[in-house]
C-alpha positions as CSV (number, residue, x, y, z in Angstrom):
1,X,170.6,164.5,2.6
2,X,170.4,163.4,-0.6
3,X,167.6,164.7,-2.7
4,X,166.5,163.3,-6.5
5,X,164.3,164.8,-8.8
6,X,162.2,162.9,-11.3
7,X,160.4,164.3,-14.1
8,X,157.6,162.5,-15.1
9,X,155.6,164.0,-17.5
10,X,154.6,167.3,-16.8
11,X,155.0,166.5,-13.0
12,X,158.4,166.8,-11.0
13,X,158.4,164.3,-8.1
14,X,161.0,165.0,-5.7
15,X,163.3,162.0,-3.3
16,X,164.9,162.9,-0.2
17,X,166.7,159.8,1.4
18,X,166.3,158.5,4.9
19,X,169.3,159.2,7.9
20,X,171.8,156.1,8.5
21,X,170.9,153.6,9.6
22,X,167.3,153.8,8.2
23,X,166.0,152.5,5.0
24,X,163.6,154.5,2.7
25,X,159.9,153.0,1.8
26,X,158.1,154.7,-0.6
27,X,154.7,153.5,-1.9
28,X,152.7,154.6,-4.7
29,X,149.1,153.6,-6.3
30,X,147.2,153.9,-9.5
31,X,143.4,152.5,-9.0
32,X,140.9,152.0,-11.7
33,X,137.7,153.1,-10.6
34,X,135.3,151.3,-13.7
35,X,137.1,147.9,-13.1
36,X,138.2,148.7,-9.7
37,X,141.7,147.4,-10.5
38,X,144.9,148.3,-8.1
39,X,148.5,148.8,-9.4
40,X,150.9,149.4,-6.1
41,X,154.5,150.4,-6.8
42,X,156.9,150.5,-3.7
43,X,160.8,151.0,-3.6
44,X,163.1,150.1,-0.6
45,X,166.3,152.7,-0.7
46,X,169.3,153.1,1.7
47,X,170.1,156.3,3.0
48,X,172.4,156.9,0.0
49,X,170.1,156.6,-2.5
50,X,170.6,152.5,-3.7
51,X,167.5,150.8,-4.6
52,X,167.6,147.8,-1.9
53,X,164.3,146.1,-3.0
54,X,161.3,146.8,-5.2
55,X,158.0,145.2,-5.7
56,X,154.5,146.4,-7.7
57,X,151.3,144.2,-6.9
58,X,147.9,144.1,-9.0
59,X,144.9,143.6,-7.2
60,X,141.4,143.4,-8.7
61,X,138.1,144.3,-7.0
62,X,139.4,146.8,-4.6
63,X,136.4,148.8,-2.8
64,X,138.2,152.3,-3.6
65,X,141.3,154.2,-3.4
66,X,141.3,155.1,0.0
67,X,141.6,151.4,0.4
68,X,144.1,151.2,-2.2
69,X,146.4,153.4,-0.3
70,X,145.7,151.4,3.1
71,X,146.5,148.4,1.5
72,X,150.2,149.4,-0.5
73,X,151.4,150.4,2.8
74,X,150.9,146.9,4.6
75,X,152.3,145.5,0.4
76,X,155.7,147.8,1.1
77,X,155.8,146.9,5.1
78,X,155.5,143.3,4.5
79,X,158.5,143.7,2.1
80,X,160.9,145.4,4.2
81,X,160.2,142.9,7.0
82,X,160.8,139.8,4.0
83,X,164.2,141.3,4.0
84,X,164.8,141.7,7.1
85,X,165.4,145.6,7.6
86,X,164.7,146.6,11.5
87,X,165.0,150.8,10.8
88,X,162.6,152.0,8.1
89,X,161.0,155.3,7.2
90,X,157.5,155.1,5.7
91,X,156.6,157.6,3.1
92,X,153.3,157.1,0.6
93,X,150.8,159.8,-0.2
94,X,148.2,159.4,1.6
95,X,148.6,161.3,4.8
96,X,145.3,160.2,6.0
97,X,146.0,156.6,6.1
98,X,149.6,157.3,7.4
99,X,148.3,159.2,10.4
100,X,145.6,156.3,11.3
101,X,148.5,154.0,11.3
102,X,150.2,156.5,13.7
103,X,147.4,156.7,15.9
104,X,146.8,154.1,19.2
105,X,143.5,154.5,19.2
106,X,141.3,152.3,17.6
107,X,140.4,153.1,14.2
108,X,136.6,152.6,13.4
109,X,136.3,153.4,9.8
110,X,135.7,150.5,7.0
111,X,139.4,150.3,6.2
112,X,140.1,149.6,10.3
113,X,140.8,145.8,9.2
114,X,143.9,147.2,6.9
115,X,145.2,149.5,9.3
116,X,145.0,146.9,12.4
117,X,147.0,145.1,10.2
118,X,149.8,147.6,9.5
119,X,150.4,148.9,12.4
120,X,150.7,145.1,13.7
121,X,153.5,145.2,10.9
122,X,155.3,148.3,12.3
123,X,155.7,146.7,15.5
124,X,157.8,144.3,14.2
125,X,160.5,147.5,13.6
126,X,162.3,148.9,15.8
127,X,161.9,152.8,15.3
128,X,159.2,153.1,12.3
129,X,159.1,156.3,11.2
130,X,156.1,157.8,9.2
């Protein structure tokens, strides 16, 4: 496994790539809390490392940042399924909004709309991993 480390600033973010024949999606998000403006960053990478796709999104008038992180995983979903990947590994920060997607049951909190629709996207993949 490939692993790439990235200093940015005085933090050192760390990469590990996904196994063959699995693609890598990570997501990323910087929200504005006065003007409640949305920046999502997400990078599609093989399992050796090549960027495959990439994509960043600006959304105004988002509720919060728990949101925020709901919605950049359904942004970097939709993109993998655009380009027509069927093995992807879904890595973002939020664990929280990762493990609702994970979860069957149904989700009753006031982001439920965004995480109905990405786990509706994940079942368009063959093996998602999260």
């Amino acid at each position: 496994i490939q692993k790439l480390f990235v200093q940015v600033g005085p933090i050192i973010v760390r990469w590990s790539s996904s196994t063959n024949p699995y693609v890598k999606i990570n997501f990323d998000v910087a929200f504005k809390v006065k003007s409640r403006q949305l920046r999502t960053n997400f990078v599609i990478k093989s399992a050796y490392g090549q960027v495959l796709g990439s994509g960043m999104m600006i959304d105004l008038h988002i509720l919060d940042a728990f949101s925020v992180e709901a919605l950049a995983s359904i942004q970097s979903l939709q993109l993998a399924l655009n380009m027509r990947f069927t093995m992807v590994e879904v890595e973002g920060d939020s664990r929280t909004v990762i493990l609702r997607i994970m979860k069957e049951k149904e989700d009753k909190s006031y982001i439920s709309a965004y995480i109905v629709d990405a786990r509706f996207l994940a079942k368009s993949f063959l093996k998602p991993i999260f």
